[in-house]
N, CA, C and O atoms as CSV, one atom per row, in Angstrom:
chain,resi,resn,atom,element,x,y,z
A,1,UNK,N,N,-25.412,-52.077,1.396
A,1,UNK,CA,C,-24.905,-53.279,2.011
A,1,UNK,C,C,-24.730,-54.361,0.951
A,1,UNK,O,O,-25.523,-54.380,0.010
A,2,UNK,N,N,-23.642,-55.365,1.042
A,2,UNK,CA,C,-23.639,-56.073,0.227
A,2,UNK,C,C,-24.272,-57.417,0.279
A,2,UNK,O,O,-24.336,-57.968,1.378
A,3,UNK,N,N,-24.668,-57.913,-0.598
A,3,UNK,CA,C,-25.638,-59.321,-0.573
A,3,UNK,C,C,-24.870,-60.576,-0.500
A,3,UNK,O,O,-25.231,-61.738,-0.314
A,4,UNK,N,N,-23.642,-60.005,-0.708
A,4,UNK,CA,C,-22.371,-61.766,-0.827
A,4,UNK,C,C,-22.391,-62.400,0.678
A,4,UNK,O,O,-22.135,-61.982,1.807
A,5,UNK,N,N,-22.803,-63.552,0.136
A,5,UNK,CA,C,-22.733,-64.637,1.244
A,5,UNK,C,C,-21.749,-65.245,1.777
A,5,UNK,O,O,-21.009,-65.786,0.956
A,6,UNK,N,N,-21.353,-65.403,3.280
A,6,UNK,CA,C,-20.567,-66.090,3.959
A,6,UNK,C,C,-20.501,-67.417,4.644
A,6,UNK,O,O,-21.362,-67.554,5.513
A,7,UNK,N,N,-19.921,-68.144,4.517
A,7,UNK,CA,C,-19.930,-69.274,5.835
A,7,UNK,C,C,-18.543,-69.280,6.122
A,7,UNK,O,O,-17.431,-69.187,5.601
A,8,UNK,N,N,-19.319,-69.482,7.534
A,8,UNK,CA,C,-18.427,-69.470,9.001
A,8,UNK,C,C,-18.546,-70.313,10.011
A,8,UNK,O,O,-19.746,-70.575,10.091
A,9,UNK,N,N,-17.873,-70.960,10.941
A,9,UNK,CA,C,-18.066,-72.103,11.533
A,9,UNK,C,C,-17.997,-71.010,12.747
A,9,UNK,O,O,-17.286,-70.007,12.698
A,10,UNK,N,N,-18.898,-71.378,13.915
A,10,UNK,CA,C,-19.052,-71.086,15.247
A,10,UNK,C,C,-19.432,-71.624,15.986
A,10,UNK,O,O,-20.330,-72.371,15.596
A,11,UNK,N,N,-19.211,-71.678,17.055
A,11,UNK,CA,C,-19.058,-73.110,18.460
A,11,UNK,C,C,-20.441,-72.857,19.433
A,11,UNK,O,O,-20.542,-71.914,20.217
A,12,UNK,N,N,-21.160,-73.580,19.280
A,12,UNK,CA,C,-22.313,-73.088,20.987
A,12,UNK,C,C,-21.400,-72.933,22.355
A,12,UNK,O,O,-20.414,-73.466,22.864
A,13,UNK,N,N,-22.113,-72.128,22.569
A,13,UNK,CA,C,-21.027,-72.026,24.222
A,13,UNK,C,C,-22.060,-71.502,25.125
A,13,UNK,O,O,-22.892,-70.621,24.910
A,14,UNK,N,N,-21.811,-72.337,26.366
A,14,UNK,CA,C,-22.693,-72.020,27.703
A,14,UNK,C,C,-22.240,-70.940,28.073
A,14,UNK,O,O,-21.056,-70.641,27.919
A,15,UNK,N,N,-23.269,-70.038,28.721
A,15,UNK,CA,C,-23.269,-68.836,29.157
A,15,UNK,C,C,-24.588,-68.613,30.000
A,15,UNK,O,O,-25.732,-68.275,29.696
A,16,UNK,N,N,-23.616,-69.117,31.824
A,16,UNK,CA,C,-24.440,-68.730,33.044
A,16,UNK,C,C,-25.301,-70.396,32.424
A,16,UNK,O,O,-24.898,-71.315,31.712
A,17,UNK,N,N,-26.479,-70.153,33.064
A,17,UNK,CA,C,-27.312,-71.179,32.202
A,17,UNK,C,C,-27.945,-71.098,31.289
A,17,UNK,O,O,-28.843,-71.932,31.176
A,18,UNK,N,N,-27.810,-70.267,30.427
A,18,UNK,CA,C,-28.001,-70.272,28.673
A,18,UNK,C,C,-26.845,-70.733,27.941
A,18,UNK,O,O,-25.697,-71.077,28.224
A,19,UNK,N,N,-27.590,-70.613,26.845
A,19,UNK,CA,C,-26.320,-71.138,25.509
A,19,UNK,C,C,-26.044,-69.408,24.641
A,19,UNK,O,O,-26.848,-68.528,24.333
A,20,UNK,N,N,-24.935,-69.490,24.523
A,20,UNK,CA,C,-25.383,-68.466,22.834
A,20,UNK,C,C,-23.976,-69.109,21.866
A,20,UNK,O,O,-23.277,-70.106,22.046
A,21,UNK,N,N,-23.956,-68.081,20.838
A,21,UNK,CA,C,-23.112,-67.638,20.232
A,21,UNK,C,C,-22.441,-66.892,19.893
A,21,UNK,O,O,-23.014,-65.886,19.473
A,22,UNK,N,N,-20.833,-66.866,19.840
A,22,UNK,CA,C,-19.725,-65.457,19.664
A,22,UNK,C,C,-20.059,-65.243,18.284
A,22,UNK,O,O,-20.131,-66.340,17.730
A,23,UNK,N,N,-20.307,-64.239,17.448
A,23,UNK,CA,C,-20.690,-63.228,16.471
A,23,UNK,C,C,-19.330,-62.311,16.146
A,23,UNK,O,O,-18.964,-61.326,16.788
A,24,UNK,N,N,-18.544,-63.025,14.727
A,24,UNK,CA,C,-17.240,-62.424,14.864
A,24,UNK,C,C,-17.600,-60.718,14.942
A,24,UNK,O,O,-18.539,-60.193,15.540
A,25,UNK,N,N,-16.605,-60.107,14.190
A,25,UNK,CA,C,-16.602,-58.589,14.634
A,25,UNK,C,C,-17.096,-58.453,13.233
A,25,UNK,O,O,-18.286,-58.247,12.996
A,26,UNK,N,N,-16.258,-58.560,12.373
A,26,UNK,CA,C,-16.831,-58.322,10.837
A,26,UNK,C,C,-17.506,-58.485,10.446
A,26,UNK,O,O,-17.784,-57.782,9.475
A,27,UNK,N,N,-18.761,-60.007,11.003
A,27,UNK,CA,C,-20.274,-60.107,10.867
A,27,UNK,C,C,-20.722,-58.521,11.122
A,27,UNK,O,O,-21.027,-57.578,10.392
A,28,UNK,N,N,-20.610,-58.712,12.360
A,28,UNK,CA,C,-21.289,-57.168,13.175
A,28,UNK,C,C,-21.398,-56.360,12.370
A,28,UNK,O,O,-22.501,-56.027,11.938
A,29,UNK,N,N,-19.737,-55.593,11.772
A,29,UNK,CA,C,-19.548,-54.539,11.287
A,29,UNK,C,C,-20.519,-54.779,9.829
A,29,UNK,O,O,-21.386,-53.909,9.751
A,30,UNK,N,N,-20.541,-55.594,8.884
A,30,UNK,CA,C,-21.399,-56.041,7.812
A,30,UNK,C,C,-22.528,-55.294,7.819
A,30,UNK,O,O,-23.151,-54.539,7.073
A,31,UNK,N,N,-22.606,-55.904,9.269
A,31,UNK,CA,C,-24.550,-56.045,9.218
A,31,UNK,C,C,-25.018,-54.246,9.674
A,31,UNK,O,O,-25.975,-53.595,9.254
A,32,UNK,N,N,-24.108,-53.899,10.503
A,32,UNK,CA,C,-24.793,-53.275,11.315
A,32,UNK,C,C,-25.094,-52.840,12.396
A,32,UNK,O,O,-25.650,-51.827,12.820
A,33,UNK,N,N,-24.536,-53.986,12.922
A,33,UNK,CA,C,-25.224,-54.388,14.264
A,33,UNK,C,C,-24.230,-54.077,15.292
A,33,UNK,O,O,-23.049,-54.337,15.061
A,34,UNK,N,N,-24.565,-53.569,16.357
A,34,UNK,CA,C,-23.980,-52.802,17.836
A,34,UNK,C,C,-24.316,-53.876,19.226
A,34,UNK,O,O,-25.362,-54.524,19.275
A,35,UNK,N,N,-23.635,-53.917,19.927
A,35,UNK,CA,C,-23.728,-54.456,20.996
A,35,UNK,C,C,-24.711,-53.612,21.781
A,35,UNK,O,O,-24.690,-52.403,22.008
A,36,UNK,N,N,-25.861,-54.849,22.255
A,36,UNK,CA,C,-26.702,-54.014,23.171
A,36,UNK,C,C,-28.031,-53.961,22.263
A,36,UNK,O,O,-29.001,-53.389,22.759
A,37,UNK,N,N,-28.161,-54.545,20.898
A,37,UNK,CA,C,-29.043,-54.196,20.223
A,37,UNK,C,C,-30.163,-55.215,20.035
A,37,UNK,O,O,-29.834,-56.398,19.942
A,38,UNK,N,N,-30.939,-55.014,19.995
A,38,UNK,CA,C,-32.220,-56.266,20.162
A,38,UNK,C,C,-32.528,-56.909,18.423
A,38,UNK,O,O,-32.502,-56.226,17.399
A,39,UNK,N,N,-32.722,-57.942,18.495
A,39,UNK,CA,C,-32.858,-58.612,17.140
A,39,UNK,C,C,-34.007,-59.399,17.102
A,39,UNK,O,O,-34.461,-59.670,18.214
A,40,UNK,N,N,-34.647,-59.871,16.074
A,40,UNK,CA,C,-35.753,-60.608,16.102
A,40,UNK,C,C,-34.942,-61.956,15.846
A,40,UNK,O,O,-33.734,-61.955,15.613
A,41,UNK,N,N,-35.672,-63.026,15.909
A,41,UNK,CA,C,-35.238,-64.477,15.965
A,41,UNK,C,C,-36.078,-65.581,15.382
A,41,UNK,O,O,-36.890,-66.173,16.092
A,42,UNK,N,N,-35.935,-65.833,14.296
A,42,UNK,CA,C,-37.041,-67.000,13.657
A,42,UNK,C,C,-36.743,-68.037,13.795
A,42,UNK,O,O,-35.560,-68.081,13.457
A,43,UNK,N,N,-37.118,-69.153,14.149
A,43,UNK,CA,C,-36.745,-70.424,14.247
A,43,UNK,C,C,-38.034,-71.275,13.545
A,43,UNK,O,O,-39.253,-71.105,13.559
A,44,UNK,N,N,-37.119,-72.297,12.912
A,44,UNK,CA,C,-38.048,-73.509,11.712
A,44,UNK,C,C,-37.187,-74.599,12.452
A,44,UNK,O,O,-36.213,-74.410,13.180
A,45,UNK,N,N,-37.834,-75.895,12.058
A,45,UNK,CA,C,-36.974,-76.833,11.521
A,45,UNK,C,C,-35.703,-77.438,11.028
A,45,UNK,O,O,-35.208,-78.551,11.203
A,46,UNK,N,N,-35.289,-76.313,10.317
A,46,UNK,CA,C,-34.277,-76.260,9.567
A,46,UNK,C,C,-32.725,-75.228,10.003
A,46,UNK,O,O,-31.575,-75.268,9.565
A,47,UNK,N,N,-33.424,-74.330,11.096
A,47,UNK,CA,C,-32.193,-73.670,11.929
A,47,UNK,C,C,-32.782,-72.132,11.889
A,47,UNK,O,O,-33.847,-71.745,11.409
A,48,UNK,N,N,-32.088,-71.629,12.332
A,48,UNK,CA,C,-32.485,-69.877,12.753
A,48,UNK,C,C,-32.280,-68.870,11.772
A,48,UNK,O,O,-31.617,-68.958,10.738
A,49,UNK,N,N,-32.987,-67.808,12.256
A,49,UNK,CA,C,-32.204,-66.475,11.238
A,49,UNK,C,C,-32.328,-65.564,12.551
A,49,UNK,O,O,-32.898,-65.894,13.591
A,50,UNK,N,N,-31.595,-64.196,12.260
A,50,UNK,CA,C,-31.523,-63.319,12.992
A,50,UNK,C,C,-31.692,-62.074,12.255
A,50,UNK,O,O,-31.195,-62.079,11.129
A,51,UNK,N,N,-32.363,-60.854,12.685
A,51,UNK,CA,C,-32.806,-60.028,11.604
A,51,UNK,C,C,-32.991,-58.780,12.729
A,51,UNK,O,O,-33.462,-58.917,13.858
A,52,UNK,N,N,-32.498,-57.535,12.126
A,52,UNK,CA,C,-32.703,-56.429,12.714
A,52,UNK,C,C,-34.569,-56.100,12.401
A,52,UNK,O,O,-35.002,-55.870,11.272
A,53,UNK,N,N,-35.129,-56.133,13.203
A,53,UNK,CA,C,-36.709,-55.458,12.725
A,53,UNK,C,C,-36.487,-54.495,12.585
A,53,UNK,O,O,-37.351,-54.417,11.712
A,54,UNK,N,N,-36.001,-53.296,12.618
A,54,UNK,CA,C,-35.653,-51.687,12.148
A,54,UNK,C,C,-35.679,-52.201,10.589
A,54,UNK,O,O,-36.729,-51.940,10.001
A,55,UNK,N,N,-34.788,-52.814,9.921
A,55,UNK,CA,C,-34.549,-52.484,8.826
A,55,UNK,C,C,-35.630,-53.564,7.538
A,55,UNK,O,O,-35.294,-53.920,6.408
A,56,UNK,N,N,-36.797,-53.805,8.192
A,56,UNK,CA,C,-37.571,-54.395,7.632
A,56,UNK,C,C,-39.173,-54.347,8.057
A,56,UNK,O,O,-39.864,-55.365,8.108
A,57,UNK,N,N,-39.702,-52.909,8.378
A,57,UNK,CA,C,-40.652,-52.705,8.865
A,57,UNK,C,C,-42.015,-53.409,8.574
A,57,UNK,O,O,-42.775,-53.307,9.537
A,58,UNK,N,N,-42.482,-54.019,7.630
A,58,UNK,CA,C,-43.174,-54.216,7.030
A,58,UNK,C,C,-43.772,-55.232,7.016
A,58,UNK,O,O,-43.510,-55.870,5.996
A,59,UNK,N,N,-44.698,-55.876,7.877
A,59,UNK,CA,C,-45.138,-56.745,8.690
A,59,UNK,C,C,-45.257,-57.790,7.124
A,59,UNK,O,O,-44.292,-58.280,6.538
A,60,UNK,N,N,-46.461,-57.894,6.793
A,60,UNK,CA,C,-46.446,-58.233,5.534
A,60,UNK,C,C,-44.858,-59.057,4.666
A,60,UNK,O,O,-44.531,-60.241,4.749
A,61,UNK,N,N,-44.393,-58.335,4.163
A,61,UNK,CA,C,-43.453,-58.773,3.417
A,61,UNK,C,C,-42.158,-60.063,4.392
A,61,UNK,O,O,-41.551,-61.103,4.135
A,62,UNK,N,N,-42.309,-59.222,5.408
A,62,UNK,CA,C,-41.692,-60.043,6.421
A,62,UNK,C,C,-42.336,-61.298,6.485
A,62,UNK,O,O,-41.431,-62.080,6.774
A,63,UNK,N,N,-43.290,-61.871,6.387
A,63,UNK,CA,C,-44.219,-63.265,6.702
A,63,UNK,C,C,-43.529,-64.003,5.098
A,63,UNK,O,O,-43.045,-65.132,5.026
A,64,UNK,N,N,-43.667,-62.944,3.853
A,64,UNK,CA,C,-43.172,-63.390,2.862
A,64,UNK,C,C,-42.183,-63.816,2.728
A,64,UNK,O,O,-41.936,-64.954,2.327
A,65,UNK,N,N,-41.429,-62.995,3.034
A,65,UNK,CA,C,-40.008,-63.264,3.247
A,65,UNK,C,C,-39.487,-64.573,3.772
A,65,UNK,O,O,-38.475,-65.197,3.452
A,66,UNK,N,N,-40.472,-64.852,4.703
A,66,UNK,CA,C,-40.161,-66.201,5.836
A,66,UNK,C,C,-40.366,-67.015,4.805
A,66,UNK,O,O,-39.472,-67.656,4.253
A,67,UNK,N,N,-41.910,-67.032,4.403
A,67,UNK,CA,C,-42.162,-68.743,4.100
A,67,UNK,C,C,-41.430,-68.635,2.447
A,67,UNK,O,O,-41.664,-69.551,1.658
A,68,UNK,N,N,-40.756,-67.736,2.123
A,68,UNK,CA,C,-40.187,-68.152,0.855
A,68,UNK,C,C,-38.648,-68.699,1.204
A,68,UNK,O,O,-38.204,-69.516,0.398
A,69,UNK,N,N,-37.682,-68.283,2.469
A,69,UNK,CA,C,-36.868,-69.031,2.683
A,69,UNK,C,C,-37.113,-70.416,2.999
A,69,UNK,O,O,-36.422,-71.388,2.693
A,70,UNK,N,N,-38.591,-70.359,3.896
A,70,UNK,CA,C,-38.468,-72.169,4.384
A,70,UNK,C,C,-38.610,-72.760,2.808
A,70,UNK,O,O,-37.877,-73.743,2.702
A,71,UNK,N,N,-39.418,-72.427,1.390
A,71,UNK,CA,C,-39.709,-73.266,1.159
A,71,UNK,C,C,-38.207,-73.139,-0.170
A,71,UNK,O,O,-38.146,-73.959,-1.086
A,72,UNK,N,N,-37.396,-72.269,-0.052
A,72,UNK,CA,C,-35.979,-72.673,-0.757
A,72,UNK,C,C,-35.357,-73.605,0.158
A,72,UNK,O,O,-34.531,-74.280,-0.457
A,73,UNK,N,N,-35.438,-73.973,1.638
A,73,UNK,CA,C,-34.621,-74.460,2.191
A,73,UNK,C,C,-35.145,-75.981,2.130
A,73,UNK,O,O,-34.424,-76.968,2.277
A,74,UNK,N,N,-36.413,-75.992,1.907
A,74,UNK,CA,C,-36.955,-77.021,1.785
A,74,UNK,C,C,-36.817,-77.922,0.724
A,74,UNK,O,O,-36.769,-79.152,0.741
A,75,UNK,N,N,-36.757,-77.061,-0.274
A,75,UNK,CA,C,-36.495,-77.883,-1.831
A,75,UNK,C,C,-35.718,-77.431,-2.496
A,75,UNK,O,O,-35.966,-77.230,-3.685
A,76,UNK,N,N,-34.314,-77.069,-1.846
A,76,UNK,CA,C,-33.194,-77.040,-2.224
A,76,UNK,C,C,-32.292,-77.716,-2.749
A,76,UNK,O,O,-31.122,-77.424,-2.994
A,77,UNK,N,N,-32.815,-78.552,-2.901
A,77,UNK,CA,C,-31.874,-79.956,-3.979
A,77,UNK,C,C,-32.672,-79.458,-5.432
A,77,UNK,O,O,-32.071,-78.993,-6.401
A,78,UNK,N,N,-34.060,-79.651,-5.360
A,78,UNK,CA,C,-34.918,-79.295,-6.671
A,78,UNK,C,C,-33.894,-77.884,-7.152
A,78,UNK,O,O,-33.116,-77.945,-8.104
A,79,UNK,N,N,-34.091,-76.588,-6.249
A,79,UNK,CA,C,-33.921,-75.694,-7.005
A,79,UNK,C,C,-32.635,-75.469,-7.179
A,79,UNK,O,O,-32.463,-74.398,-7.760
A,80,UNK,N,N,-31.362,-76.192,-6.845
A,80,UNK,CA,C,-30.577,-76.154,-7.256
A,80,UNK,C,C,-30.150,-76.675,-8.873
A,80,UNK,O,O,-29.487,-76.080,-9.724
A,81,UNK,N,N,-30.929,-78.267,-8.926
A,81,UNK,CA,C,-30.693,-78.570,-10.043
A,81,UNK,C,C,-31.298,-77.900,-11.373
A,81,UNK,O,O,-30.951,-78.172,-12.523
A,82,UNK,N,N,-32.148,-77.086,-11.032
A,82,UNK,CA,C,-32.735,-76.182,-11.913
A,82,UNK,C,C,-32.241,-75.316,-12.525
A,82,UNK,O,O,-32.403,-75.081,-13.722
A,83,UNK,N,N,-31.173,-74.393,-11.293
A,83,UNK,CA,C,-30.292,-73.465,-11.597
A,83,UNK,C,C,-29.099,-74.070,-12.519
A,83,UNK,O,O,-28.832,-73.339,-13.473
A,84,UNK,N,N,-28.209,-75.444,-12.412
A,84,UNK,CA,C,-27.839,-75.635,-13.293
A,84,UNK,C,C,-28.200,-75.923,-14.719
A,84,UNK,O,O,-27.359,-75.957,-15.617
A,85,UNK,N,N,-29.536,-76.139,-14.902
A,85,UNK,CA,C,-29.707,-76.306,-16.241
A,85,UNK,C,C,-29.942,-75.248,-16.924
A,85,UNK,O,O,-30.108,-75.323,-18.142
């Protein structure tokens, strides 16, 4: 799978009385991911992730995983200017 990053703009939309989001097709196809398929869901402060648990069994690394995104997302001005120098 490839690691290149995307942005994409997508709209909240009511559905019944929930909210979700439309998930183009080519995300899908990227990732993996099938209609009908259950995903885990992290939520911070800072906005969501969505993550197949199949493909990351590993209770452990997974917790790692987390608090090393919050704390790039957190001091992401710092570690940017870092990377340029």
């Amino acid at each position: 799978m490839s690691t290149k990053s995307t942005v994409q703009k997508i709209t909240i939309q009511k559905i019944g009385e929930d909210h979700g989001i439309i998930l183009p097709q080519d995300v899908l196809d990227r990732l993996g991911w099938k209609e009908g398929q259950v995903l885990e869901l992290h939520v911070d402060d800072t906005g969501i992730e969505l993550f197949d648990p199949k493909t990351v069994s590993d209770e452990d690394f997974q917790r790692q995983l987390l608090a090393a995104k919050m704390a790039m997302r957190k001091y992401h001005v710092a570690l940017s200017a870092l990377a340029k120098s």
